[in-house]
N, C-alpha and C positions, 0 to 999 in steps of 0.2 A: 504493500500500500504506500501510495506515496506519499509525503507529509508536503504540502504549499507553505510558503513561507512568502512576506511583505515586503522583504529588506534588501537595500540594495550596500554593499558591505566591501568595499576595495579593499584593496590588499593591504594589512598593517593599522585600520581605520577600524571605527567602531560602525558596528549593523546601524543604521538611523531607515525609516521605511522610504522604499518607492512612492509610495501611494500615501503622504498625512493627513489629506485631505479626508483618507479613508478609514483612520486608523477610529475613530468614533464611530464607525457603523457595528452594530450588531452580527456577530459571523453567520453564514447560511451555509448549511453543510454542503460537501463536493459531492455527488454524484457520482457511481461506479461508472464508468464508459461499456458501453454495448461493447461487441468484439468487433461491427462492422465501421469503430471511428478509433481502435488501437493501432499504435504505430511503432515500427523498431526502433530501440535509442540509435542514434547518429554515431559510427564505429568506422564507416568508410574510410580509405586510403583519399578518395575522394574529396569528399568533407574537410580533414585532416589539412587537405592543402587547401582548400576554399577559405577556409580559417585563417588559413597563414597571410592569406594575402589580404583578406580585409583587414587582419590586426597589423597589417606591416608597413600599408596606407593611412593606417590611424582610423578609421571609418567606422560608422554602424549601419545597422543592418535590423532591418525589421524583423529578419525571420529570428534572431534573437534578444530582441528589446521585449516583443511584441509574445513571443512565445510559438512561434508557430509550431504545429505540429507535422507538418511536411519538411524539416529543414533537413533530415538527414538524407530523404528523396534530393530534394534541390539541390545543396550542396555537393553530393554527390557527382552530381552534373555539372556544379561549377554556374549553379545558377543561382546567385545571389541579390535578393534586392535589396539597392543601399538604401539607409536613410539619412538624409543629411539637416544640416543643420542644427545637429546634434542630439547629443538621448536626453532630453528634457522640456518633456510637453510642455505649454500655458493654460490647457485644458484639464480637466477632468473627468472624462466620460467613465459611466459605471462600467462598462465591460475590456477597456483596453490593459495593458499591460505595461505600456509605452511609460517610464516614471515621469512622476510631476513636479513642477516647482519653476522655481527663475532660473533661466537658460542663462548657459554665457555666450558672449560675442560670438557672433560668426565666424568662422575659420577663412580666411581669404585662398586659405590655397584649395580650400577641399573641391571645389569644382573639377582643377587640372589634377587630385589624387584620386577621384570620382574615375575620370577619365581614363586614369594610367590602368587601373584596376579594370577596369572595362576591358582595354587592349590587352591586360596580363591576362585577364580567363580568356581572349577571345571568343566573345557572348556577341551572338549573332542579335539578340534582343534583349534591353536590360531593360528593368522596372526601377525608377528613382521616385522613392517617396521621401516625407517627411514628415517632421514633429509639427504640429502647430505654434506658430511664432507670434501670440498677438499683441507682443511688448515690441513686434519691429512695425514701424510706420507705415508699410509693403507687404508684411505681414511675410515676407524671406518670398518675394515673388521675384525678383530680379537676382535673386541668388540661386532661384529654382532657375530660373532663365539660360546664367551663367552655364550652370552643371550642362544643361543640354547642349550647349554652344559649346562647349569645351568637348564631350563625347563626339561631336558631331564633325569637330575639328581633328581628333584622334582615332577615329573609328568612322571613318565614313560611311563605312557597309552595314554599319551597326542601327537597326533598326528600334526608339525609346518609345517606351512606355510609361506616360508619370502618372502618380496616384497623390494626389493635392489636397489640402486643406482648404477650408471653405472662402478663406478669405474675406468671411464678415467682417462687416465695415471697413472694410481697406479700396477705397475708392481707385479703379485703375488699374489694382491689382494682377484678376483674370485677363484682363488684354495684355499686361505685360509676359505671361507664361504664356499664352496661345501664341502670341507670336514670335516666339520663340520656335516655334515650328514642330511640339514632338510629334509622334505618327500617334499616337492612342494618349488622350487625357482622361483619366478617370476621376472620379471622385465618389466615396462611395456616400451613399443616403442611408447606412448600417443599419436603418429597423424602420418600421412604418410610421407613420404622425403620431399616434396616441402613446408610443412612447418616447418619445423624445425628452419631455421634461425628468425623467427616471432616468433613462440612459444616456442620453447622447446632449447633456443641458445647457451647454455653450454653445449648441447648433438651434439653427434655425430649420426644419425640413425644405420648406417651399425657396429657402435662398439656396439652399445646394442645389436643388431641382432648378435654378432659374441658373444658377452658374453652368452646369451643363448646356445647360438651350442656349446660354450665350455665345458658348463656342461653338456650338454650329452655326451660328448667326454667323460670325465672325469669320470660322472658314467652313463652311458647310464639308471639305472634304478630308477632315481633318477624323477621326474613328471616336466617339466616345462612349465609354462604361464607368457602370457603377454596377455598386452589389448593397446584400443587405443579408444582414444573418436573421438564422430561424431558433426556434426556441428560448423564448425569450416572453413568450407569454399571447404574442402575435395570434390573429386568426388567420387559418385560409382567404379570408374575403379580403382583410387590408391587406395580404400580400396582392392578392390580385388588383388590387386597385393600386398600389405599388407600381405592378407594372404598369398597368393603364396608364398610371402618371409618367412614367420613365418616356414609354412609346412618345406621350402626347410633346416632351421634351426632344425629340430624335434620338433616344440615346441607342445605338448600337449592340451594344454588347452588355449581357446581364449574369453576376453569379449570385451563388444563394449561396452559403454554405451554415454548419452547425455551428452556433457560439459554442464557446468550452471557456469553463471560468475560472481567470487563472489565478487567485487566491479566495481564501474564505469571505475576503471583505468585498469582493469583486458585486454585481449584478447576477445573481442566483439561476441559473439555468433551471425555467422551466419544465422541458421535457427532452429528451434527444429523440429527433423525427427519423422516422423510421426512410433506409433509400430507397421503398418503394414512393414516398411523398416525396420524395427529391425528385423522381424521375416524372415523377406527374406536374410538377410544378415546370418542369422543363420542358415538355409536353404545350403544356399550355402559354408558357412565353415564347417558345416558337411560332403558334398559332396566331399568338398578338404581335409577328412580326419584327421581332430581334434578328439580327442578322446572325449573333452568337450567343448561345444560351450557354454556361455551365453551372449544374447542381448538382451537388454532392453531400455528403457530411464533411466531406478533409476539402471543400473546394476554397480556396482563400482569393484573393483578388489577383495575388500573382505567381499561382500554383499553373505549372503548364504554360505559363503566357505567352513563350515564343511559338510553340503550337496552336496556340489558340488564334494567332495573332495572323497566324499562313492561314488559317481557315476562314478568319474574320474578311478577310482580304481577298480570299478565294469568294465566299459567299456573297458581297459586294458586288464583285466581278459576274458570276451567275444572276443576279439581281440586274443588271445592268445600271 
């Protein structure tokens, strides 16, 4: 059984928690995992080196801030997505894992170590997310901009994908990363309207859904997704109205996958959805016309992406 712990505890330092914001909430017990959302620990020769080179550029990385449960899959591959602008959210959402607090300065070089690290795995597709920054003026949108300008400079063949914060109230912002040019800007909308104020309470729903429809405004041929996790208390209906709203936005590409809560103080998993409900909710955003569906239990926003990303592209193409 494995024991969650709160504390983020560098080397030779005292434990002080990831999450303080959290540390007053009442625990909610973990949840045994089904066997069809169990994964092997990360052991790879693979891995091993994926590792080496993100800690070698000084960098982070979602699939270990964040917890993912695919990192030993990815990794493995040599598929890593950074995130920058460092590991120290300005938000608080109940379900992330990402730590909280006042972020420091920017890193001026991380753009061109973004980059080097891109050319070292040679990653025909990378995912660049990041922390939300709402103590920068920009909100790190012209430092999002940077990174892609700089891969784009070193890896020309190298096809990006970003996954963005919402950029509330930072006027300007969205235009300055769209035109930056990446090929897929995501942004996810993580759960339906009625939980927002629980979950996700420094977001706005309909401003993220309006950030989306802007960049298609802006370059209509430009690819954009979002996703939204299940288990969480959700119904069937507001997922589909979810979609309804995604489609009425143009968004492209939609995933679903299972929340999993990564400490006791976290936002409480409801139920773990069984993948015959994955495969029916998939079923049905194909039918409302997404160009790419993926749903799963283990599906994350940037699990498979350079896969997904030939099909997205492929399905466009068939579409005409």
């Amino acid at each position: 059984m494995a024991t969650l712990i709160d504390t983020n505890k560098p080397e030779g330092a005292a434990a002080r928690p990831r999450h303080p914001e959290k540390q007053s909430r009442a625990e909610s017990p973990v949840l045994r995992k089904p066997e069809w959302i169990r994964v092997k620990a990360p052991v790879s020769k693979g891995f091993a080196q994926t590792r080496e080179i993100v800690r070698s550029k000084n960098l982070h990385t979602v699939c270990e801030e964040a917890a993912c449960p695919n990192i030993g899959e990815c990794w493995d591959k040599k598929h890593a997505t950074m995130m920058i602008m460092g590991d120290t959210c300005t938000r608080a959402c109940a379900f992330c894992n990402v730590k909280t607090g006042l972020p420091a300065p920017l890193d001026v070089q991380e753009p061109q170590h973004v980059a080097e690290a891109v050319a070292e795995m040679g990653l025909k597709h990378v995912v660049i997310t990041s922390v939300d920054r709402d103590d920068l003026e920009d909100g790190g949108a012209e430092h999002f901009a940077e990174v892609v300008r700089a891969i784009r400079a070193g890896s020309p063949g190298t096809t990006i994908e970003i996954l963005t914060p919402d950029f509330l109230r930072k006027d300007g912002a969205a235009e300055i990363v769209i035109d930056s040019k990446p090929d897929v800007f995501n942004h996810n909308l993580e759960t339906v309207p009625r939980l927002y104020l629980s979950i996700r309470p420094g977001a706005r729903y309909f401003h993220s859904l309006r950030l989306l429809e802007k960049v298609k405004e802006r370059d209509p041929q430009m690819f954009t997704k979002s996703g939204i996790m299940v288990g969480l208390g959700e119904s069937r209906e507001e997922v589909m109205q979810v979609m309804d709203d995604m489609r009425s936005a143009g968004i492209d590409f939609i995933t679903i996958g299972q929340y999993l809560q990564p400490t006791r103080k976290h936002a409480p998993i409801d139920r773990f959805v069984h993948p015959d409900e994955f495969k029916s909710y998939e079923t049905m955003a194909r039918a409302k016309g997404f160009l790419m569906v993926s749903a799963s239990p283990l599906t994350r926003s940037s699990h498979h992406a350079g896969e997904d990303f030939a099909e997205l592209r492929s399905a466009r193409a068939k579409r005409g």
